[in-house]
C-alpha positions in Angstrom: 68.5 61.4 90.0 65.2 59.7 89.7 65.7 57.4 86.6 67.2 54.5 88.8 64.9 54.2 91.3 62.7 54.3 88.8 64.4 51.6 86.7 65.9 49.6 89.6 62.9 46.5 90.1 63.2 45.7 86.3 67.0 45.2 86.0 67.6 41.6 85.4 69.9 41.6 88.6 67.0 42.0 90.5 66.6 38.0 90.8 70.1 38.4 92.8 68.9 38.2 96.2 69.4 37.2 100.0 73.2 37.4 101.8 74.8 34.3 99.8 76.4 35.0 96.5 78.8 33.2 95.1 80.6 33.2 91.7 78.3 30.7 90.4 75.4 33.3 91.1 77.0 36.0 89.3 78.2 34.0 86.2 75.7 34.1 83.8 74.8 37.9 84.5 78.4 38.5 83.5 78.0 37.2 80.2 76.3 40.3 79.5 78.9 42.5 79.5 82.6 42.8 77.9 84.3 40.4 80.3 88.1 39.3 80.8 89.4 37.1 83.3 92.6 38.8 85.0 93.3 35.9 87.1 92.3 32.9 90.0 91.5 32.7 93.0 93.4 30.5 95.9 91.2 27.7 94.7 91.4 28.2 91.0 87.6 30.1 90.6 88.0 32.6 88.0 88.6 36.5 89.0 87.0 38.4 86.2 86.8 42.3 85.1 83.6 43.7 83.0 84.1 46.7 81.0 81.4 48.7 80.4 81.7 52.2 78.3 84.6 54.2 76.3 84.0 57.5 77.3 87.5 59.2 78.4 86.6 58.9 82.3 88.3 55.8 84.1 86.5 54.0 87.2 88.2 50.8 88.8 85.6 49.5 91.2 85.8 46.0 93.2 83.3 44.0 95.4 83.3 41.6 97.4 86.8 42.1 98.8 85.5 40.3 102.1 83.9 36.9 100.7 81.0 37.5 103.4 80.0 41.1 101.7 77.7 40.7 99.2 75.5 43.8 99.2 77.9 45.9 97.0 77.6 43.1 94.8 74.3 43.0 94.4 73.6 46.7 94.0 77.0 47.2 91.8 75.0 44.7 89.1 72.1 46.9 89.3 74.1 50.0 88.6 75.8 48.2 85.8 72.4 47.3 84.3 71.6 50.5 84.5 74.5 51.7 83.1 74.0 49.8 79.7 70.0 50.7 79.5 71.3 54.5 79.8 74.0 55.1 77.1 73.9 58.9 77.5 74.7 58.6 81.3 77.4 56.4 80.8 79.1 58.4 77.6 81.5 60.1 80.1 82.3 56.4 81.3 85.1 53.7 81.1 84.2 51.5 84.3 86.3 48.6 84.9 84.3 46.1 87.8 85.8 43.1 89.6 82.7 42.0 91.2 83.8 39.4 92.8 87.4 39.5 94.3 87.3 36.8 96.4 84.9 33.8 95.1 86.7 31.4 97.7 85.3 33.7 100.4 81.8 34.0 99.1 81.6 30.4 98.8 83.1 29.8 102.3 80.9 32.7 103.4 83.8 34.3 105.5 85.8 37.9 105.4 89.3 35.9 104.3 90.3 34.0 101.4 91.1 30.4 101.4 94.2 31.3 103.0 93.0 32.9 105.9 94.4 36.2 104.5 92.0 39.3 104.3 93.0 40.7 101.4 92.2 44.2 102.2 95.3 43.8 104.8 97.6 42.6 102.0 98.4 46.1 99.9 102.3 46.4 100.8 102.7 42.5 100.4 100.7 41.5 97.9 100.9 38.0 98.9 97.6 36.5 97.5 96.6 35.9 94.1 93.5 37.9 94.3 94.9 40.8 95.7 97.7 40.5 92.9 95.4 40.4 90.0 93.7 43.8 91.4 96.9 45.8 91.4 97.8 44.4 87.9 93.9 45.7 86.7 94.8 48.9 88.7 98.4 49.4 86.9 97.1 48.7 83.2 93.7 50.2 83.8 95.5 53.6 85.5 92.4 54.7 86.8 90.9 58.6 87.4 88.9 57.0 90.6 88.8 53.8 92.4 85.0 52.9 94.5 86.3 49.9 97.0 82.8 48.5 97.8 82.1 46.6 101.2 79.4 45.8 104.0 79.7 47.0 107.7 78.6 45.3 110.3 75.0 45.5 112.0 76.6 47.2 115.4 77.5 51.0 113.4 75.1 54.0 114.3 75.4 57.5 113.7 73.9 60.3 115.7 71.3 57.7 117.6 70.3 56.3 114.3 71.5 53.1 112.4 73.8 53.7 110.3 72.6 52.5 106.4 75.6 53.9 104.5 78.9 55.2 105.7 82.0 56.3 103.6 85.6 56.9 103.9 87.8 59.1 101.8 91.1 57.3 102.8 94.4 59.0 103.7 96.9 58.9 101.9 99.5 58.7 104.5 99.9 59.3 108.2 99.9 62.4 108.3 96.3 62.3 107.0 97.2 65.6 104.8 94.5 66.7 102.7 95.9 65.7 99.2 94.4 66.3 95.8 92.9 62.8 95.8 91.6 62.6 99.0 89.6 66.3 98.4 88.2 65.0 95.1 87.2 62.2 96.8 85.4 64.2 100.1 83.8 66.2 97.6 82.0 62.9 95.9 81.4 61.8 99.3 79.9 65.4 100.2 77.5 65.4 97.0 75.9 61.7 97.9 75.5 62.7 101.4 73.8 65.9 100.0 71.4 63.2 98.1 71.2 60.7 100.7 69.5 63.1 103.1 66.7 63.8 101.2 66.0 59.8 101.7 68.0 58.4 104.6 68.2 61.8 107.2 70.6 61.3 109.8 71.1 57.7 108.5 74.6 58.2 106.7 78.1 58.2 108.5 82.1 58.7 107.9 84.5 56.3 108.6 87.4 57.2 111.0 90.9 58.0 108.5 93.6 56.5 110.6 96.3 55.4 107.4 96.9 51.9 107.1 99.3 51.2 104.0 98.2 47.8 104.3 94.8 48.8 103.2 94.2 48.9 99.2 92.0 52.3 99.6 95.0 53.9 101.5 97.6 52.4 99.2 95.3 53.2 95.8 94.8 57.2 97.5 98.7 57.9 97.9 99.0 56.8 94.7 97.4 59.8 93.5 94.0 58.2 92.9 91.3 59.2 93.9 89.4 56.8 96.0 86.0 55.9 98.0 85.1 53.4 100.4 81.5 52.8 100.3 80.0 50.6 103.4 76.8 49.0 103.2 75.1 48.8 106.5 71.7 47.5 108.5 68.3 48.7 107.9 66.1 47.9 110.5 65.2 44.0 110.3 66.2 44.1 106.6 69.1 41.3 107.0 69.1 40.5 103.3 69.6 44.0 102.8 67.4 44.9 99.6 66.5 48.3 101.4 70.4 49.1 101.7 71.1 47.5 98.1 68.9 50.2 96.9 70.4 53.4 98.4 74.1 51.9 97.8 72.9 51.5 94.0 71.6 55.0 94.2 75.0 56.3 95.9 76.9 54.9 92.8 75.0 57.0 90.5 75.3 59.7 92.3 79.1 59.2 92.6 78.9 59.3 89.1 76.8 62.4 88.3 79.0 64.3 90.4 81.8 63.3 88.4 80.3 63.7 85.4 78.5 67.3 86.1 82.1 68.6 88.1 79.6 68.9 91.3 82.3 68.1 93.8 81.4 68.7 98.0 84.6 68.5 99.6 83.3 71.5 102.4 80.6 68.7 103.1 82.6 65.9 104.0 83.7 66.6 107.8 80.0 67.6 108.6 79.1 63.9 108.1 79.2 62.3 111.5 81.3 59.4 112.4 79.9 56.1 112.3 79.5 54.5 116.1 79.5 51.2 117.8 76.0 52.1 119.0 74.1 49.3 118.2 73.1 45.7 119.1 70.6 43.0 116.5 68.4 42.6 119.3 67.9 44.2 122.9 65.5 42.8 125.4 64.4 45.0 127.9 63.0 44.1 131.9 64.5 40.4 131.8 63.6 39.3 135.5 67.5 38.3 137.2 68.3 37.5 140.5 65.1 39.5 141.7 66.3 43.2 139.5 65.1 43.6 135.8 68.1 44.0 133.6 68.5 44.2 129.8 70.0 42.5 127.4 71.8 42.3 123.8 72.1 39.8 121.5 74.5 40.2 118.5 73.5 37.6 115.3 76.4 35.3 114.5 76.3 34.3 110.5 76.5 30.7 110.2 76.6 28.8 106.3 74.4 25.8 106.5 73.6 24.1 103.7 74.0 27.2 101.1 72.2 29.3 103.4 72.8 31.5 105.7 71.3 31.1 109.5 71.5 34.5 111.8 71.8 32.8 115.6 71.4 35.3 118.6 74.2 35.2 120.9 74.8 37.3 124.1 76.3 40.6 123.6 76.1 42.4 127.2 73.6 42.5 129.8 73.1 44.8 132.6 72.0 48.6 132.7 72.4 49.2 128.5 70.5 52.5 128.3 72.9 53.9 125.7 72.5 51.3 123.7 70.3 51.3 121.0 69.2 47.4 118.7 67.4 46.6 115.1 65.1 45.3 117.1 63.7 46.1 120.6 61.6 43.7 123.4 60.1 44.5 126.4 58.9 41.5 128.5 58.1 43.1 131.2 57.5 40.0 133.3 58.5 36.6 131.8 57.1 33.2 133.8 58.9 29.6 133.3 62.3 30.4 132.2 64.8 29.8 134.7 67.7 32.9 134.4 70.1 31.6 136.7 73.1 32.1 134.0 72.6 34.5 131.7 75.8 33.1 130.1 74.4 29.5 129.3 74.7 28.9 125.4 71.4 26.9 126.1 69.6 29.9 128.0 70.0 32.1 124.8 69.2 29.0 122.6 66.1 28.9 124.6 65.3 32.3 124.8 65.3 32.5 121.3 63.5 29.9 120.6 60.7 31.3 122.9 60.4 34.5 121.0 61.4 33.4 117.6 64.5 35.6 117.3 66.8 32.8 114.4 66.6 34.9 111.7 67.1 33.0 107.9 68.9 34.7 104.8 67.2 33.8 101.2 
């Protein structure tokens, strides 16, 4: 499936860009489509649903769950640009999107909504308005397949490698038998990773399948639907994540082809490795400390200031951290005129970083 990476830099959603989207960034793409509000946020923002094709197929898909995951967002527009440039690709289609599920979150910039709930904890309760108007889009809609669309964090690796992508075909109960649902969805899973190796080798992982009936994906698969977490992770230094946007995008379409053409992979699924906590933002090798050379991680905490977001290094670990791998690796070798008498001083790291520029800045 070449057409969308060759279509992808021209779709108008292409001036969606950096880590911050909020509802007011997405607004006037969704005028574009056939849109229908299907209820508020905590804080009265608008939760909205855009319906694109009427071919007999039903997708439900949602974004932005977690306020602070915008990636899917992103690359979910550019699929749904696509979508309407390619009318023969979408004839099998009806996809129903909620592209933003939780606009207090993306304007706070955190995982919860405005009640501190994370609504992808809140499937047997139900206690928050967002996660109510889902369910009522997932009961009229009565989707074929739900895609519940997320970013992971920077610290996932598979196999030695970071981890760009990584999937989950959810169980449907605690058992973890292999339903009808959960195979259909292993085999979509199977056919993108089939794709995604000819372009991100050894870069894709699985998610572990522990059941959680809070979880919507659980709760939506012991239904009887068929349902797919998609997790879009780090790519090098790429902390906007335009590089991961793209392959996500491309995973979509995929995800639909394989619907579309019957070209299910269930046998594929459980040869995808499990996604790790392998890696670190930064690791900074031969730091001089109490006369040994040690290394050391740093982890980026996001921090909202003034609409932007600011990536600040803090300490992770330090010691002997040969099995870890980073995004970004430094070897000082010898470093003169920094005092490393507590490697724990907020103000050593503040001035470490400083030293080799490490703050990192989201468009």
């Amino acid at each position: 499936m070449n057409s969308f990476l060759q279509q992808q830099s021209i779709l108008k959603s292409q001036i969606l860009e950096g880590r911050y989207v909020t509802y007011s960034k997405i607004e006037t793409f969704l005028s574009d489509f056939d849109l229908m509000q299907v209820g508020t946020s905590v804080k009265g923002l608008p939760i909205n649903a855009l319906t694109i094709g009427n071919g007999p197929i039903r997708i439900l898909m949602w974004s932005q769950m977690h306020g602070n995951e915008a990636t899917s967002t992103k690359g979910i527009m550019d699929v749904m640009y696509f979508l309407k440039a390619n009318a023969a690709f979408l004839a099998p289609f009806t996809i129903q999107l909620l592209p933003m599920l939780n606009p207090d979150g993306a304007a706070a910039y955190t995982r919860v909504n405005a009640n501190g709930v994370d609504l992808n904890r809140d499937a047997k309760q139900q206690s928050q308005s967002e996660t109510h108007a889902l369910f009522e889009v997932y009961d009229a809609f009565q989707p074929d397949y739900c895609f519940n669309l997320h970013d992971q964090r920077t610290i996932f690796g598979v196999n030695g490698s970071p981890c760009i992508l990584s999937y989950l075909s959810p169980a449907a109960d605690a058992n973890k038998l292999i339903t009808e649902s959960r195979k259909q969805a292993m085999g979509i899973i199977g056919h993108m990773n089939e794709r995604l190796q000819q372009h991100l080798s050894n870069q894709v992982g699985r998610y572990d399948d522990t059941y959680n009936p809070n979880c919507v994906g659980d709760c939506f698969q012991s239904k009887g639907t068929p349902t797919i977490l998609f997790e879009c992770g780090q790519s090098g230094e790429d902390y906007d994540r335009e590089v991961t946007r793209k392959w996500f995008s491309f995973s979509v379409v995929e995800a639909l082809q394989c619907i579309a053409n019957n070209s299910f992979k269930p046998s594929v699924y459980h040869s995808i490795p499990e996604v790790e906590k392998s890696y670190s933002d930064i690791l900074i090798h031969n730091v001089p400390y109490q006369g040994a050379q040690i290394s050391m991680a740093l982890n980026y905490k996001e921090k909202l200031i003034s609409n932007r977001i600011v990536f600040e290094p803090t300490l992770y670990s330090k010691g002997d951290l040969s099995r870890l791998n980073a995004h970004k690796i430094i070897d000082l070798n010898n470093l003169d005129g920094l005092s490393l008498d507590d490697l724990d001083d907020i103000a050593f790291i503040k001035k470490l970083s400083n030293m080799l520029d490490l703050t990192h800045y989201s468009h």
